[in-house]
C-alpha positions as CSV (number, residue, x, y, z in Angstrom):
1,X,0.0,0.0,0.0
2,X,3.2,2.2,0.1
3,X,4.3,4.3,2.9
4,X,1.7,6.2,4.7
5,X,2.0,10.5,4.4
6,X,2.5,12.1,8.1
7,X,2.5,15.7,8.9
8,X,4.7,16.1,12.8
9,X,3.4,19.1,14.2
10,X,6.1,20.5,16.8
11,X,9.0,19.3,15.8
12,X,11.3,20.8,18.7
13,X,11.3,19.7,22.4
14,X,9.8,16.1,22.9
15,X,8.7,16.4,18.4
16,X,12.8,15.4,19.0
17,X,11.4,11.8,19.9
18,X,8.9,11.8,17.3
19,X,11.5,12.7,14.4
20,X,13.7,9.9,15.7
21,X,10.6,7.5,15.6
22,X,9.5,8.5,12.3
23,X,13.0,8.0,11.1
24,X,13.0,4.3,12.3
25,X,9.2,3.6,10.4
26,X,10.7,5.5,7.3
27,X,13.7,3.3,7.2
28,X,10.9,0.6,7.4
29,X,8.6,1.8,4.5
30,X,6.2,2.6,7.0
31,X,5.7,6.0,6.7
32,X,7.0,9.5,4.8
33,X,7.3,12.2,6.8
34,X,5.2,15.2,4.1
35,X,5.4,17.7,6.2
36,X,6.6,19.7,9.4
37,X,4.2,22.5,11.2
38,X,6.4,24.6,13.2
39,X,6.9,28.1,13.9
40,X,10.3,27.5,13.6
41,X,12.0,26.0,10.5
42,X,13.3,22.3,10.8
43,X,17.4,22.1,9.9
44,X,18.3,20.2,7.3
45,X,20.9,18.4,9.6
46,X,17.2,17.1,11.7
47,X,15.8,15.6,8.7
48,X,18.4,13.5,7.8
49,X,16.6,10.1,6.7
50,X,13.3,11.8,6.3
51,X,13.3,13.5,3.2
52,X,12.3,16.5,1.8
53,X,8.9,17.5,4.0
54,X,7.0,20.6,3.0
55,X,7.5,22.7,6.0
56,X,5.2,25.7,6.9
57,X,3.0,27.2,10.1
58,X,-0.4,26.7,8.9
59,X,-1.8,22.4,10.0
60,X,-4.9,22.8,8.0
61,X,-3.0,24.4,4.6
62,X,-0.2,21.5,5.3
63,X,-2.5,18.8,5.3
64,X,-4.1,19.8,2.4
65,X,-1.1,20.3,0.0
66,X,0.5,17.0,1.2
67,X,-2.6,14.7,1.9
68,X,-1.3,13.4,5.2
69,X,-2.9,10.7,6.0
70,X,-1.8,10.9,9.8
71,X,-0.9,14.1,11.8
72,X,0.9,14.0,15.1
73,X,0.3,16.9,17.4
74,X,3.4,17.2,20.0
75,X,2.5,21.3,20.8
76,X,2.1,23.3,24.1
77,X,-0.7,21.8,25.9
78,X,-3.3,24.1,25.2
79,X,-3.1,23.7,21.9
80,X,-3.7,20.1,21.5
81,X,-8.0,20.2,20.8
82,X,-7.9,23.1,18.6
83,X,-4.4,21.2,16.5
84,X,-6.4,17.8,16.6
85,X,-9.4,19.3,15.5
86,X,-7.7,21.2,12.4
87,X,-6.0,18.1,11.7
88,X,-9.4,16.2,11.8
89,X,-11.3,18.7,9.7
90,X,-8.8,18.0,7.0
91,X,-9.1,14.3,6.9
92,X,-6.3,13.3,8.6
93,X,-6.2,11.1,11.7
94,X,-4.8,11.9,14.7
95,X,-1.8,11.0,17.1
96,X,-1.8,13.5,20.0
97,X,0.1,14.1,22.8
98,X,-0.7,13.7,26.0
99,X,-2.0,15.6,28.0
100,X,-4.9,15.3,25.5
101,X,-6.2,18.7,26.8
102,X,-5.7,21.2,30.0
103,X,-9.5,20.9,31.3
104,X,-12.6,18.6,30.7
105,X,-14.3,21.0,29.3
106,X,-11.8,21.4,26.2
107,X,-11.6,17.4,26.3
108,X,-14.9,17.0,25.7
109,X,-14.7,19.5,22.8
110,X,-11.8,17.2,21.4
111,X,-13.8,14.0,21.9
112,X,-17.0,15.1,20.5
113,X,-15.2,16.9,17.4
114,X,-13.3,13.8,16.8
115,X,-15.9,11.9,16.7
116,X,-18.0,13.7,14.9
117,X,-15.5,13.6,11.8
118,X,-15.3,9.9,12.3
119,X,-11.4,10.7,12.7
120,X,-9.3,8.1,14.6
121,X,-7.3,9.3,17.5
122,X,-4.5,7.8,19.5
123,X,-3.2,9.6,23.0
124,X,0.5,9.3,23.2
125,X,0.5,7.4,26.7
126,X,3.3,4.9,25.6
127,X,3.6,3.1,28.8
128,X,0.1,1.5,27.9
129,X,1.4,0.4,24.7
130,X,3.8,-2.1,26.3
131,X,2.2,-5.9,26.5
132,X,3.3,-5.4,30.5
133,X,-0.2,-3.8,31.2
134,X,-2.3,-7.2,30.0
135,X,0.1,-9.4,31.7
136,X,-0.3,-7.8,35.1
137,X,-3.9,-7.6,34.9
138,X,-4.2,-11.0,34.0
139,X,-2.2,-11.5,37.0
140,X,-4.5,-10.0,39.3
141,X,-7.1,-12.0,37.7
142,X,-5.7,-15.2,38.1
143,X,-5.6,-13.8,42.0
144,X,-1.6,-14.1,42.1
145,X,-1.2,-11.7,44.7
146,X,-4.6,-11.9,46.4
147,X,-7.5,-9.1,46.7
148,X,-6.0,-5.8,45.5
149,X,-5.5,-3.4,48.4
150,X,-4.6,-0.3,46.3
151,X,-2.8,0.7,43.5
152,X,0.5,3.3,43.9
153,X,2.4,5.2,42.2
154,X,5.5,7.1,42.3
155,X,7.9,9.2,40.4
156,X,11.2,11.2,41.7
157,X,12.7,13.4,39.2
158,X,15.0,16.0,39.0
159,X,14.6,19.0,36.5
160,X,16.3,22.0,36.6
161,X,15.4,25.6,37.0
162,X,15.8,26.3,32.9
163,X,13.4,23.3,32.5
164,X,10.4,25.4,33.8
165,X,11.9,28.5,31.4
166,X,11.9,26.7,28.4
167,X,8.9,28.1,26.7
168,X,6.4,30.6,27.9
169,X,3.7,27.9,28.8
170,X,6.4,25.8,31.1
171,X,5.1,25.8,34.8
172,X,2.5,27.5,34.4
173,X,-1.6,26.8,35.4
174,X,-2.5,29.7,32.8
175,X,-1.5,31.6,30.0
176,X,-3.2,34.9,29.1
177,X,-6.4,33.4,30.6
178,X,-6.0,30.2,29.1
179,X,-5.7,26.9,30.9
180,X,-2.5,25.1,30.7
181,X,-1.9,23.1,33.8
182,X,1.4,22.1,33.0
183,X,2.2,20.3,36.6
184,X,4.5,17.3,37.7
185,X,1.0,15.0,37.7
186,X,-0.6,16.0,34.8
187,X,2.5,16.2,32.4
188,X,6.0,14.9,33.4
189,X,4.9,12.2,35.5
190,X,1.3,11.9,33.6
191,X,2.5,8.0,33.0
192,X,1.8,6.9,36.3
193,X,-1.5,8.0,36.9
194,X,-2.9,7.0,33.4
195,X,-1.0,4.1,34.3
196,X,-2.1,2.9,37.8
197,X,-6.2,4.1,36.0
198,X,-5.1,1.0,33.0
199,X,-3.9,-1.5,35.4
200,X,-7.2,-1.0,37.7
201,X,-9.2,-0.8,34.7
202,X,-10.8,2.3,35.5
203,X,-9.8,4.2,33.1
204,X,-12.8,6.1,31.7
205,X,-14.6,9.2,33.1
206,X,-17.2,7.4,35.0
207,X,-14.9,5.1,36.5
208,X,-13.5,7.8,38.9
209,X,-15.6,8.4,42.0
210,X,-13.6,11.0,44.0
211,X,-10.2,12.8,43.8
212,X,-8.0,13.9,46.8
213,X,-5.1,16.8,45.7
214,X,-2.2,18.0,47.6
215,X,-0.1,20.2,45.2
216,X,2.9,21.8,46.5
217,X,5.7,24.1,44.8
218,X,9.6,24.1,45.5
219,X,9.9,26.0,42.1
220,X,9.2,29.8,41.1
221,X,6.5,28.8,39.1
222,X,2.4,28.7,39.0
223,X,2.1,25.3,38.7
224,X,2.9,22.1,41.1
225,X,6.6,20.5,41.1
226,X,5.7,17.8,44.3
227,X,2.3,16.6,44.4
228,X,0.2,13.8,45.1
229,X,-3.2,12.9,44.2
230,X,-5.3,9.7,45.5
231,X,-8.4,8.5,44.0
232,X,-11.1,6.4,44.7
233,X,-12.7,4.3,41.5
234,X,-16.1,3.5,41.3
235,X,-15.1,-0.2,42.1
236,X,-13.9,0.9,45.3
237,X,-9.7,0.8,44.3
238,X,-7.6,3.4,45.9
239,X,-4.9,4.7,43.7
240,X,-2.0,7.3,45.4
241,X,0.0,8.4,42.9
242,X,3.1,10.6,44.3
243,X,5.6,12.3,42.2
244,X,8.7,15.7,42.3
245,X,10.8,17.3,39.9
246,X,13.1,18.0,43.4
247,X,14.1,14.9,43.9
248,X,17.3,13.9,46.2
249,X,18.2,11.2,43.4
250,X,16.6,10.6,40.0
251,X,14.7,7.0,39.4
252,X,12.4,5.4,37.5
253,X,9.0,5.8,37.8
254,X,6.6,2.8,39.0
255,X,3.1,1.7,39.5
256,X,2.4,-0.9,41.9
257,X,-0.7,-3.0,42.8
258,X,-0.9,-4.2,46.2
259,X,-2.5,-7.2,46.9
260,X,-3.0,-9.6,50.1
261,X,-0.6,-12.1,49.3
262,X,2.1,-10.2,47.2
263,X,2.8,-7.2,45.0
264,X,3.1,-6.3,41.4
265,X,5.8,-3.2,40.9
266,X,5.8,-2.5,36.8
267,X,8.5,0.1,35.9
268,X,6.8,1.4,33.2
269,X,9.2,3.0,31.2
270,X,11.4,-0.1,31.0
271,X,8.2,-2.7,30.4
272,X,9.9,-4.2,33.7
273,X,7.2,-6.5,36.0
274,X,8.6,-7.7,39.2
275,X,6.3,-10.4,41.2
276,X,6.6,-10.8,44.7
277,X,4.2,-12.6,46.8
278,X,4.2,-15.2,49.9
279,X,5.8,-18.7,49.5
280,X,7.7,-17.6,46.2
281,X,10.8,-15.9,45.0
282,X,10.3,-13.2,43.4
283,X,9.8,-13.3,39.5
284,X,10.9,-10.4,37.0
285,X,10.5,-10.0,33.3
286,X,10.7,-7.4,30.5
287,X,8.0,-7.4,28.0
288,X,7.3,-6.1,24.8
289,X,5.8,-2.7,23.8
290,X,3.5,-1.6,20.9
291,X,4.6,1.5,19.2
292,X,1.8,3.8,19.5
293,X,2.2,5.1,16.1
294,X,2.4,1.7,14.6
295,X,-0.7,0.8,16.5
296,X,-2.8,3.6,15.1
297,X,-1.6,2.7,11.3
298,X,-2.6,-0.8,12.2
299,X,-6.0,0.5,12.7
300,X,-6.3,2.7,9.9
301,X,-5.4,-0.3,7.7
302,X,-6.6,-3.4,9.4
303,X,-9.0,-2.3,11.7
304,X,-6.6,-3.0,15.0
305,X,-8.0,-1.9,18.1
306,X,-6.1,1.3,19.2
307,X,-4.7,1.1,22.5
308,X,-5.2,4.5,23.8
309,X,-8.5,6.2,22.2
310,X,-10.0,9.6,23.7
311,X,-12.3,7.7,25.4
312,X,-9.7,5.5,27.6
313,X,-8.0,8.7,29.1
314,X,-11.3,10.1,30.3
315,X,-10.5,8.8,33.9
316,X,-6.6,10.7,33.4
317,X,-8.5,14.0,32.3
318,X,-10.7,13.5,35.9
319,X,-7.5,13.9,37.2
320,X,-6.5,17.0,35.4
321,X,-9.6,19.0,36.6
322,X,-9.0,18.2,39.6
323,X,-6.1,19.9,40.0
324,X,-7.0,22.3,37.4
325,X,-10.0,23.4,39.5
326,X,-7.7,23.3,42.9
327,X,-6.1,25.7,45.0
328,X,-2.7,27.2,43.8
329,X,-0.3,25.0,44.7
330,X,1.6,25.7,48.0
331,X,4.6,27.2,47.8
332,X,7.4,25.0,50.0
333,X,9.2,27.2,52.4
334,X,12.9,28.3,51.4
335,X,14.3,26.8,54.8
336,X,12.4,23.2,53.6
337,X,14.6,23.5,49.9
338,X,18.0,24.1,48.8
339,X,19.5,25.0,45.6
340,X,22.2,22.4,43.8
341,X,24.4,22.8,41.1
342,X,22.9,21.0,37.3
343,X,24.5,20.5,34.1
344,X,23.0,23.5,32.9
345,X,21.5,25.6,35.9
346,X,21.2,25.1,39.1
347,X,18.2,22.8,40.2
348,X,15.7,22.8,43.9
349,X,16.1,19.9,45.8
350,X,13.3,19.1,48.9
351,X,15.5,17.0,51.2
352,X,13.6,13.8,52.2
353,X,10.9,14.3,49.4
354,X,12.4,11.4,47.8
355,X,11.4,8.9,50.8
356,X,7.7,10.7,51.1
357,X,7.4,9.9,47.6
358,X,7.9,6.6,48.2
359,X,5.9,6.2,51.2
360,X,2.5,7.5,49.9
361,X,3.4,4.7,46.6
362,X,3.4,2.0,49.9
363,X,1.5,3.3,51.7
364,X,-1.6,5.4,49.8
365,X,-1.0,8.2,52.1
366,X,-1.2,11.5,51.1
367,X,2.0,13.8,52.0
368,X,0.1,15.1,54.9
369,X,-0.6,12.4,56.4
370,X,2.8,11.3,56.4
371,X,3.9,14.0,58.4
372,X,5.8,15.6,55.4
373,X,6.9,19.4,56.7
374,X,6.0,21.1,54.1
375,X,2.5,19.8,53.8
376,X,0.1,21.3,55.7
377,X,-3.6,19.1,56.4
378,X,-5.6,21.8,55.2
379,X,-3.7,21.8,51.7
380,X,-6.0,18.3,50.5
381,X,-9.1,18.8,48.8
382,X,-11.7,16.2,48.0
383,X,-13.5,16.5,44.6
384,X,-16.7,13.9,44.3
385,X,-17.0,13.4,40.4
């Protein structure tokens, strides 16, 4: 059927990821890369590999004069509806970044647009491309580590100060009175609570019942650096997920499920499971993953179910209005932080965040309840959805 035409839109920052990607399925005969919608002009030295693409700042116009087939949307966040919708009313279909939108309001708008031009979306949550999230389910189903006690999450990261600079959106809960939301949870560490919502299998809107929030900020910046949120599912699950850009030491983010007889841990950007449960040693494996990209093709052509469709992040964009409807985010006081040398600029580190982190992940405690000093009872909020 030949290679299948793809238009990137935002081709700088993590669009980085997506060139080197649509390098490998162009090597493959997969796809052609027909155009690049940036503000910015792509250097010939970045498109080594991928051609020639038509290059311009207008989606609609660039879909049109190359006949994409495909558009992926890697822009700000509060661009992604309007840029999916564009690329919808032009035929294409749709790979889009998450977060698929900075409020429910504007993700409902993308959903019912979507659908309403029959266009085919796919939301870039890789971690629920790898075959790791079926296994551990079927896991729990097979009731390897018992009843399920709660689900946890946690993710310590380190960013420095020029990460939150980078563009004029970067940290911030608005822009010019538009919703961005741009918070550790909701896009840095967005992974592990679409993630833990997958594994529970409550991942659409109406499988959330209620959302606790506890959003803090070591950071000069509107939004939240060190937060946790814990939800309850309508099937009763509680999920903590904790996570900081101000971590002590950097590691990989992990969902666990906590059972009665053992414990699932899935680092989920390594596809890596490790078992552990009473009477056994423990049992690790890496799996597979599904390229998102390759999965929505695979759909287009075959009629392959697509991993992550609008409607399966409904749960995730619960989340997101949660904290996009909550206080500002509590600033941490400068005794409680210190400032360390990066590679590039200097970075805020919250001394013993790393261990709270951990805790609420084991624990499903919120930071306040674990006695952290710099959170503060009266900073949780409960919303009933």
């Amino acid at each position: 059927m030949g290679a299948t035409p793809v238009v990137l839109a935002g081709a700088y920052g993590h669009g980085h990821w997506h060139l080197e990607n649509l390098r490998r399925l162009t090597a493959a005969g997969t796809v052609r890369l027909a155009g690049v919608c940036d503000l910015r002009t792509l250097e010939d030295e970045r498109l080594t590999g991928l051609g020639t693409p038509v290059q311009g700042t207008d989606l609609g116009e660039l879909i049109d004069r190359t006949g994409a087939v495909v558009t992926i949307v890697c822009t700000p966040i509060h661009t992604h509806a309007d840029l999916a919708l564009t690329a919808a009313a032009h035929g294409a279909h749709v790979l889009l970044e998450k977060p698929p939108a900075p409020s429910y309001a504007e993700y409902e708008r993308l959903v019912t647009g979507l659908e309403a031009r029959g266009s085919a979306c796919q939301i870039g949550f890789q971690s629920l491309g790898s075959k790791a999230v079926t296994a551990i389910r079927e896991l729990v189903a097979e009731d390897a580590i018992g009843r399920v006690r709660g689900i946890g999450a946690a993710g310590n990261w380190v960013r420095e100060e020029g990460y939150f600079t980078r563009a004029a959106w970067s940290g911030r809960r608005t822009l010019r009175g538009v919703d961005v939301v741009d918070g550790v949870l909701t896009n840095p560490l967005a992974h592990a609570v679409a993630t833990a919502l997958r594994l529970d299998g409550s991942d659409r809107a109406e499988d959330v019942a209620a959302i606790e929030t506890e959003l803090f900020r070591a950071n000069d910046i509107e939004s939240d650096d060190t937060s946790c949120v814990r939800i309850r599912t309508a099937r009763g699950t509680r999920i903590a997920v904790a996570a900081t850009l101000c971590a002590e030491t950097a590691t990989e983010p992990y969902v666990a499920v906590h059972g009665t007889k053992g414990r699932i841990t899935f680092w989920y950007k390594q596809d890596r499971v490790l078992l552990q449960r009473a009477s056994h040693g423990p049992e690790e494996r890496v799996f597979a993953r599904t390229d998102l990209l390759e999965n929505l093709l695979a759909h287009l052509a075959h009629g392959e179910e697509l991993l992550v469709p609008p409607r399966s992040t409904g749960a995730f964009m619960k989340v997101v209005e949660a904290i996009r409807t909550a206080a500002d985010p509590v600033p941490v006081p400068g005794r409680l932080w210190r400032a360390v040398a990066g590679e590039r600029s200097q970075r805020r580190v919250v001394p013993g965040v790393d261990d709270m982190v951990e805790s609420a992940a084991q624990t499903l405690a919120l930071f306040s309840e674990l006695g952290a000093p710099w959170a503060v009872q009266e900073s949780a909020r409960e919303v009933h959805c």
